[in-house]
C-alpha distance (Angstrom), angle and dihedral (degrees) to the residues before:
residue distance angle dihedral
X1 . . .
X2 3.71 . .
X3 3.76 129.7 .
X4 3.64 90.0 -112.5
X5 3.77 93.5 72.4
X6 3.72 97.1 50.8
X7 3.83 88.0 50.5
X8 4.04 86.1 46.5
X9 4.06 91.9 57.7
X10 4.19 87.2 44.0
X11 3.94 87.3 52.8
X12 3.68 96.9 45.9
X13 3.69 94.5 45.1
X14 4.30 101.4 44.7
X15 4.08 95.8 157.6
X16 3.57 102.2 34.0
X17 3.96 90.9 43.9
X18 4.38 80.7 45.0
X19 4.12 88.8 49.0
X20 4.09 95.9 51.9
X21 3.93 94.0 43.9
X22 4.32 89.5 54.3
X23 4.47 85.1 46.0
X24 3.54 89.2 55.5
X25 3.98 91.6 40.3
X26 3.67 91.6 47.3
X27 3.75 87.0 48.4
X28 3.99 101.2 47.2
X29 3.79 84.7 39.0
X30 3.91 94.7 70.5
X31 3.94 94.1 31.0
X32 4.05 86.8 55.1
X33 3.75 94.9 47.4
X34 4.05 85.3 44.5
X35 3.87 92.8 53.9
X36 3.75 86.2 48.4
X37 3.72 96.8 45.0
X38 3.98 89.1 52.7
X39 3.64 88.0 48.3
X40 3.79 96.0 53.6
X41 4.01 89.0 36.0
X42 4.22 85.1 53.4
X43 3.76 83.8 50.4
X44 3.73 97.0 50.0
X45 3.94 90.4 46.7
X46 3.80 90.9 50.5
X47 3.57 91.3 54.5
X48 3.64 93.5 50.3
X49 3.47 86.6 55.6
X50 3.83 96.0 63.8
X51 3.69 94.4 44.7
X52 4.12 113.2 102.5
X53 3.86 99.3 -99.3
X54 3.64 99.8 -159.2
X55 3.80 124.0 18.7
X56 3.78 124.9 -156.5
X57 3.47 119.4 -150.1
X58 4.07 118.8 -154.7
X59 4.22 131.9 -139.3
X60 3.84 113.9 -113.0
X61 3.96 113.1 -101.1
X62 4.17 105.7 26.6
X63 3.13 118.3 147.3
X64 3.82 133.3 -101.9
X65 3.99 89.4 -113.0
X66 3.90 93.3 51.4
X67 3.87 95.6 53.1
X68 3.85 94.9 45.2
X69 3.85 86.6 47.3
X70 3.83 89.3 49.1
X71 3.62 93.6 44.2
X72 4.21 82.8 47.1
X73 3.72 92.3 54.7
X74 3.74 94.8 53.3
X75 3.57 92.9 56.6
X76 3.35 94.3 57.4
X77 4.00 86.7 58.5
X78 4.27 102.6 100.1
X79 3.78 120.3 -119.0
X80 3.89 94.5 38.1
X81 3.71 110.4 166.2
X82 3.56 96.1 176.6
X83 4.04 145.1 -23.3
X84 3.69 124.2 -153.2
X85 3.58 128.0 -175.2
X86 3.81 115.9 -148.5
X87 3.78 106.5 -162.5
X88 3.96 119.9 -161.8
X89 4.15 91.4 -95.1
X90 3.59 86.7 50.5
X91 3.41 93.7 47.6
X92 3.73 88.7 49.7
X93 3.63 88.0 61.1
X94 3.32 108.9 46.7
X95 4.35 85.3 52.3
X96 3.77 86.1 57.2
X97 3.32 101.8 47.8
X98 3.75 94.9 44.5
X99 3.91 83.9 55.7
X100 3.39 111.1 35.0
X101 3.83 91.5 122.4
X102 3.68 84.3 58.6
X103 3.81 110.2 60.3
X104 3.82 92.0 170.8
X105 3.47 90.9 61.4
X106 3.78 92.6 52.2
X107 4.03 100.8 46.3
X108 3.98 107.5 79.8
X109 3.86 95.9 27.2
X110 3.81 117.1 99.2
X111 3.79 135.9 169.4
X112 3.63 95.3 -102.9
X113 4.13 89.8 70.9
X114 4.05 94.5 44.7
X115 3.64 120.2 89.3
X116 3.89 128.2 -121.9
X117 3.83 115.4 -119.0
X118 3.56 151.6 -179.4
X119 3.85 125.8 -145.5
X120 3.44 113.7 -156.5
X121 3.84 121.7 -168.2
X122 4.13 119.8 -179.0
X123 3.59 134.4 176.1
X124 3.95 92.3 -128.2
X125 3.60 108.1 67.7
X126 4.26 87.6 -162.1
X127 3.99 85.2 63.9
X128 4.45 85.6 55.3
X129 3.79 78.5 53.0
X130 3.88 98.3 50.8
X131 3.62 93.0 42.0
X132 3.72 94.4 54.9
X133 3.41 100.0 49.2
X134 3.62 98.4 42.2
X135 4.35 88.0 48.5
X136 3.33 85.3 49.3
X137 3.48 95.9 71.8
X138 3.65 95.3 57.2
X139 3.48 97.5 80.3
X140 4.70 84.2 159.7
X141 3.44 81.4 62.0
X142 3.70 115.5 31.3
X143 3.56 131.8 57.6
X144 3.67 112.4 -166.1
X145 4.25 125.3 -29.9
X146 3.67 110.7 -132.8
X147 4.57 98.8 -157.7
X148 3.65 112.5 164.1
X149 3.51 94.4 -168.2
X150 3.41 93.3 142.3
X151 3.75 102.4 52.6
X152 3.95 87.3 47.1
X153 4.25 89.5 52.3
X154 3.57 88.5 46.3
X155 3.72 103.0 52.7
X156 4.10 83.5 42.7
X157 3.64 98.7 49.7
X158 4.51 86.6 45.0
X159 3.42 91.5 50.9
X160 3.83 96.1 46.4
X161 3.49 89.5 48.5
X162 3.71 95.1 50.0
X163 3.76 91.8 47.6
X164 3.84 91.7 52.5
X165 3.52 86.0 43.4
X166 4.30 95.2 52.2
X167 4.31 86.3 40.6
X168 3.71 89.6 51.4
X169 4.16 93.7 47.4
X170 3.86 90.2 38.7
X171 4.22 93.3 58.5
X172 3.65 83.6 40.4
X173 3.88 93.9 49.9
X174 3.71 89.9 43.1
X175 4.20 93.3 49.1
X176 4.17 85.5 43.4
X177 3.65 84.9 50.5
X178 3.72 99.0 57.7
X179 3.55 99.2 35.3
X180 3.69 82.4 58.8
X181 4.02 104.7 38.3
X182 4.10 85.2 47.3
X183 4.22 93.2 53.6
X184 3.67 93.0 45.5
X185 4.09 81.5 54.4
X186 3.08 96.3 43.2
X187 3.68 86.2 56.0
X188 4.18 93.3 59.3
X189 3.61 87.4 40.8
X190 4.19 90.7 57.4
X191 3.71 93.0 40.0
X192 3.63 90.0 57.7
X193 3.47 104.1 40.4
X194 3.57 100.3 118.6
X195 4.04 90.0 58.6
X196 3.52 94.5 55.2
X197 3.87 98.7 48.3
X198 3.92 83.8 49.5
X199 3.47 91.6 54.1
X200 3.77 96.6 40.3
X201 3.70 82.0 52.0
X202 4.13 95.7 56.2
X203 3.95 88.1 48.3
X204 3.88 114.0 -77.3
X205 3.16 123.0 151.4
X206 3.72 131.7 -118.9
X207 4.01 84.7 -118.4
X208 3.69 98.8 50.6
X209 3.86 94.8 45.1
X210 4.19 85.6 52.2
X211 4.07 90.5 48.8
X212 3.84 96.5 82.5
X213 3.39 95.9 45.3
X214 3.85 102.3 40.6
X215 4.17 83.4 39.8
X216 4.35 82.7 55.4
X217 3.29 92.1 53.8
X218 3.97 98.2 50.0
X219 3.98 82.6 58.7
X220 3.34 99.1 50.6
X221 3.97 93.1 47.8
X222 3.73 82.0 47.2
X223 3.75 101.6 55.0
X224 3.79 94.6 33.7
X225 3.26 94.6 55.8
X226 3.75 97.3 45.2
X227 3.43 97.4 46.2
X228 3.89 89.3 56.9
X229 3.68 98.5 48.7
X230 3.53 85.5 55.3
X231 3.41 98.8 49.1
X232 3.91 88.1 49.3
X233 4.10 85.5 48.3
X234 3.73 92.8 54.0
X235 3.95 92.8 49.3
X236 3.33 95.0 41.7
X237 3.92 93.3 56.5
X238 3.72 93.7 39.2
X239 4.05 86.5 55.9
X240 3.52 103.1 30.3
X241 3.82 106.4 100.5
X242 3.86 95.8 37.5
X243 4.18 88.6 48.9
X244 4.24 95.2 42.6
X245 4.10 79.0 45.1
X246 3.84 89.6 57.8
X247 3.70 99.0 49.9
X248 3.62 93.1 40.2
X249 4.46 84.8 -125.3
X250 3.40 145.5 64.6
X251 3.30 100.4 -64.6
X252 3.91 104.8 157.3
X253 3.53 106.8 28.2
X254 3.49 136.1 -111.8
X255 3.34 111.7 -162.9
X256 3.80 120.4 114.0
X257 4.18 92.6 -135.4
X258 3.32 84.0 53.6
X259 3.87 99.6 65.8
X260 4.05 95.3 35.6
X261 3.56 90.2 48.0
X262 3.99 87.9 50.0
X263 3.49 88.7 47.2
X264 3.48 99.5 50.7
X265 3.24 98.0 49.3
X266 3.95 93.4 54.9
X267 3.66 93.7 41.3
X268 4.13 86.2 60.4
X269 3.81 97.1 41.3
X270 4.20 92.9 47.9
X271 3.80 80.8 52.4
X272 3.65 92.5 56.4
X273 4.08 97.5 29.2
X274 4.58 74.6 59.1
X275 3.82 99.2 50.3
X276 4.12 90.4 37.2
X277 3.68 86.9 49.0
X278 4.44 99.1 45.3
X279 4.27 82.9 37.0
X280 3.57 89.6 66.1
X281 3.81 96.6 46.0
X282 3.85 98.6 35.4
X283 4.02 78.3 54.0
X284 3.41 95.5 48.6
X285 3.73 103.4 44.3
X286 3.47 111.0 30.7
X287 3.95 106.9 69.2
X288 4.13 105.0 149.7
């Protein structure tokens, strides 16, 4: 089956041809800003991850001997990722720096009125639990627990929910797409019936009556696809600074591998979601 056919059955068929490229584009369009939503969201959750999770802060005056034996008794705690001791200096510091556009909040405050601190990050969040309730309880110690437990749970359980949420619309989009990309097939196929029992009748096979069709859809997967990725490329660019501003990370990526691979990868599957979709038709339709 030459090329010249498939072309033939995209000439003859303008709309409908028009009307299965913008399903698959509508389709791909969602799954590409899914894949890059996950990929941001994996981001987000990574960064979490390295941010102290519990923060301890210490009474004026202790002794050198208590806060080692402190620090000592949270690393016997399993799951400890990492424990940092923020001494008053430190502390000083870090205040400055975080307002150093604000000189007026930097002029009366010394390190003699900041607390000392640990932050404590683990990669159990039961152990966060365990520490602050057993901290807690040293109230000669301890002067207040900062755990934002439920800020962390929150943005967990959201962006679980969303990602069911985007899986769930994506098979859905996918299943609506097919349904969809196999009628308007199905349509071609019915409105030229009479051809292909005519050329069934001089000798053509089952196979090279299906090629046009099944060679259609690979286009149309092709182009859809394509068309979408680069529609979620330009957006993406366009918004990139302004979004990775907002979250403070890197949010939508901007690494070059990145996009190929992403485009790749949706080029391939909108060639498959085509044949799958003009397999089922050509399947369905043509019989003799």
């Amino acid at each position: 089956m030459t090329a010249n056919s498939t072309w033939h059955h995209l000439r003859r068929s303008p709309f409908q041809s028009l009307a299965a490229i913008i399903v698959i584009y509508v389709c791909f369009l969602f799954l590409n800003f899914f894949y890059l939503f996950s990929s941001g969201a994996s981001n987000l959750l990574k960064f979490l991850e390295t941010k102290p999770e519990i923060t301890i802060y210490l009474k004026d005056g202790l002794d050198k001997s208590i806060v080692e034996g402190l620090q000592k008794e949270l690393t016997n705690y399993p799951s400890i990722r990492e424990i940092k001791f923020i001494s008053k200096e430190k502390a000083l510091s870090i205040y400055k720096e975080s307002n150093k556009d604000n000189p007026l909040l930097t002029e009366m405050v010394t390190s003699s009125i900041l607390p000392a601190s640990f932050e404590v990050s683990t990669s159990d969040p039961k152990v966060l639990d365990q520490i602050y309730q057993n901290f807690t309880s040293k109230t000669k110690e301890i002067d207040e627990i900062i755990y934002q437990k439920e800020d962390i749970e929150k943005i967990l359980k959201w962006t679980a929910i969303l990602r069911n949420i985007g899986f769930a619309i994506a098979i859905l989009s996918i299943i609506f797409t097919v349904s969809i990309v196999s009628t308007i097939i199905g349509m071609k196929i019915i409105s030229k019936k009479e051809e292909i029992k005519i050329s069934r009748l001089l000798g053509a096979s089952k196979k090279y009556v299906k090629s046009p069709f099944l060679n259609e859809g690979s286009i149309y997967g092709i182009i859809g696809s394509s068309l979408s990725n680069l529609t979620i490329l330009v957006v993406s660019l366009s918004l990139q600074s302004k979004i990775n501003s907002f979250f403070e990370l890197t949010f939508i990526p901007n690494d070059p591998v990145f996009y190929l691979i992403s485009f790749f990868i949706s080029v391939v599957s909108g060639l498959l979601l085509g044949l799958v979709s003009i397999s089922l038709a050509v399947n369905r339709y043509i019989k003799f």
